[in-house]
C-alpha positions, 0 to 999 in steps of 0.5 A, spaced: 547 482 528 549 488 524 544 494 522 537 493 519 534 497 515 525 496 513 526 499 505 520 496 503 513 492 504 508 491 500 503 486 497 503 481 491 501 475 486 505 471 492 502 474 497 505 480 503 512 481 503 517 486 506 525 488 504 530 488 510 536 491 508 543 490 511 546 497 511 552 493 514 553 488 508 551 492 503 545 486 502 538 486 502 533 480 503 525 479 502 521 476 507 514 473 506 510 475 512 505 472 512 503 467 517 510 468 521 510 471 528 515 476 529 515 483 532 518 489 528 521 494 532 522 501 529 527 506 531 529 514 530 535 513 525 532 513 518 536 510 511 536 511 504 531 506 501 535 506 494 533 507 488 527 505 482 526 503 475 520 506 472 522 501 466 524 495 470 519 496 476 528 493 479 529 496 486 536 497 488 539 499 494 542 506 495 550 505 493 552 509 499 547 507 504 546 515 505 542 516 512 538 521 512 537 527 516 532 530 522 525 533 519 527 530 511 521 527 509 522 523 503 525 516 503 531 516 498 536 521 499 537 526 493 542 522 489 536 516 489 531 520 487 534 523 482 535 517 479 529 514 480 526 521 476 518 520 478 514 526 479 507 523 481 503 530 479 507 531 473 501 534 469 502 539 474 508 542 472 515 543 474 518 539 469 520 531 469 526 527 467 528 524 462 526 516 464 519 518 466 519 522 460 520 514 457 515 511 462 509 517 460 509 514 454 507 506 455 501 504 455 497 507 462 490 505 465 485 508 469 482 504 474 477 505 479 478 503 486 473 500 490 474 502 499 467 502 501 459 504 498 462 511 499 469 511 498 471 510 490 477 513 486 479 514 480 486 514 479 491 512 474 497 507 473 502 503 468 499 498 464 505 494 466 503 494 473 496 494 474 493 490 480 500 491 484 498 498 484 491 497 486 494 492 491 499 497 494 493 503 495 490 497 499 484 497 494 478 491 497 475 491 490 476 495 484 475 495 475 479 497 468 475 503 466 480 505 460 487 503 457 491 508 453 497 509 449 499 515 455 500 517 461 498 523 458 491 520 455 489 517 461 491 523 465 485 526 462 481 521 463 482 521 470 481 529 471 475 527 467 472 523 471 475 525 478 470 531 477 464 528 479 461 529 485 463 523 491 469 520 487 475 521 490 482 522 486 486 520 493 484 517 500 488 520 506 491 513 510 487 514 516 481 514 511 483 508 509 485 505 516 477 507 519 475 504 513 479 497 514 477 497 522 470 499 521 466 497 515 464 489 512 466 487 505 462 484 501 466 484 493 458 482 490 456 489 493 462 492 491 461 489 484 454 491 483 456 499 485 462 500 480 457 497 475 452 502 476 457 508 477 461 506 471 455 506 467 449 511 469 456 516 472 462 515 467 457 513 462 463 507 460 461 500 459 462 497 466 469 491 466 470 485 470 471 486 477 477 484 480 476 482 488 484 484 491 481 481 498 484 474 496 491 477 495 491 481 502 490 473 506 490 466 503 485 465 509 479 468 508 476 468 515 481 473 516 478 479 512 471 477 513 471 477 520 472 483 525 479 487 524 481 491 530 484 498 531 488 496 538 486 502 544 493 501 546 497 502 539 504 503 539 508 507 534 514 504 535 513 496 534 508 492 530 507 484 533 504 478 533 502 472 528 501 476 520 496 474 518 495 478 511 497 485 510 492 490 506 496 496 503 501 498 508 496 496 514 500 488 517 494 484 520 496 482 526 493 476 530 493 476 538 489 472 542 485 470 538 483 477 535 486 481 528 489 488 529 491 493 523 497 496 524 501 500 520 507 499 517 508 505 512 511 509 517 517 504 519 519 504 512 527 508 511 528 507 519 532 502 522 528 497 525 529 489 529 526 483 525 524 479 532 522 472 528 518 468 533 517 473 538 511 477 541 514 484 545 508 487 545 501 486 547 494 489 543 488 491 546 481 492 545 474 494 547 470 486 549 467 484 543 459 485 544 456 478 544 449 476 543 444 477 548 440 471 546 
């Protein structure tokens, strides 16, 4: 069956999908995911997920196919990263390589992401890529707050801005999955609070809300109604019918009910793809019904 390995997820225009790569045959193939049933089973031994192009936003797989060692905490092997050159905080110092040098200089926009009344951030990102990066942090809501010629410009916007009280520059992922599995969404509330943020805090005039919920499932119920954190959750698979993905959380259904599971941790590890097989069971606490 050959060697598997998970070297990418994320959500797009089409929809959740996931990159398997064939360490075996040097191939790498994308899944659509969503409404498939399957189980994903991760395990110890970790790969190279290859290399990106800033330029092109182009993935290509790791030409050795380098496996990487106990305690290594990136996803690429050096060589890889090298040639992908990002440095995220590259307003921080410590030099940036010659393609992020290129990249910095297109044009970039500052963003504010909407994750509940009390959680939103500011960040930054490649006009090129715009809602793909908001869909990748798994915003449920967000808006344009400024287009600039740079990454330099928008960077000062974005320190700017993230200065003020109760506005986050980064959510840790257990934020994000509270969130996800204990609050309601509603993009018209979502809406109104960015407006007034952006012009009674930032002093900005408030742009065209973009709801990203629609992006996460084709199934509106799904978001609407109740996403579960499983009382029993596993750290090795991931199963059930997908039902959407919400960043790098998969929803899952199982017996009628939905599970946020994490798959942020299966990327770079050797993994078995089981199309059309539930190996592992969710629980959760009984539903509260009504009393009349």
């Amino acid at each position: 069956m050959g060697r598997h390995m998970l070297s990418w997820l994320g959500v797009g225009f089409d929809g959740p999908r996931i990159a398997l790569d064939d360490l075996d045959e040097g191939t790498r193939t994308m899944h659509s995911i969503e409404g498939e049933t399957f189980t994903i089973v991760k395990h110890p031994e970790r790969f190279c997920v290859g290399a990106y192009n800033l330029m092109t936003q182009e993935r290509e797989m790791c030409e050795r196919r380098q496996e990487l060692p106990d305690g290594y905490k990136e996803t690429s092997c050096p060589a890889c990263a090298d040639k992908t050159g990002f440095n995220p905080s590259f307003y921080n110092g410590g030099g940036i390589s010659a393609q992020q040098r290129a990249y910095n200089d297109t044009p970039h926009i500052v963003y504010l992401a909407y994750f509940s009344p009390r959680h939103l951030k500011v960040g930054i990102t490649s006009a090129a890529r715009g809602k793909l990066r908001l869909l990748e942090q798994g915003a449920r809501s967000a808006m344009i707050l400024k287009e600039c010629e740079s990454a330099y410009a928008a960077r000062e916007w974005e320190a700017k801005l993230c200065s003020t009280q109760g506005i986050y520059e980064s959510l840790l992922p257990s934020v994000k999955y509270r969130l996800l599995t204990t609050q309601t969404h509603d993009h018209a509330e979502a809406s109104a609070i960015m407006r007034k943020t952006v012009r009674d805090t930032f002093g900005l005039e408030p742009t065209d809300p973009i709801d990203l919920d629609r992006y996460y499932s084709r199934d509106e119920s799904v978001l609407a109604g109740s996403i579960n954190e499983p009382d029993n959750p596993s750290s090795t698979m991931v199963a059930g019918e997908c039902v959407g993905m919400v960043g790098t959380f998969a929803l899952m259904r199982q017996q009628g009910r939905v599970y946020a599971a994490s798959l942020k941790d299966y990327v770079s590890h050797l993994v078995d793809y089981r199309f059309g097989e539930v190996l592992y069971e969710y629980s959760a606490p009984p539903e509260q019904g009504s009393l009349f």
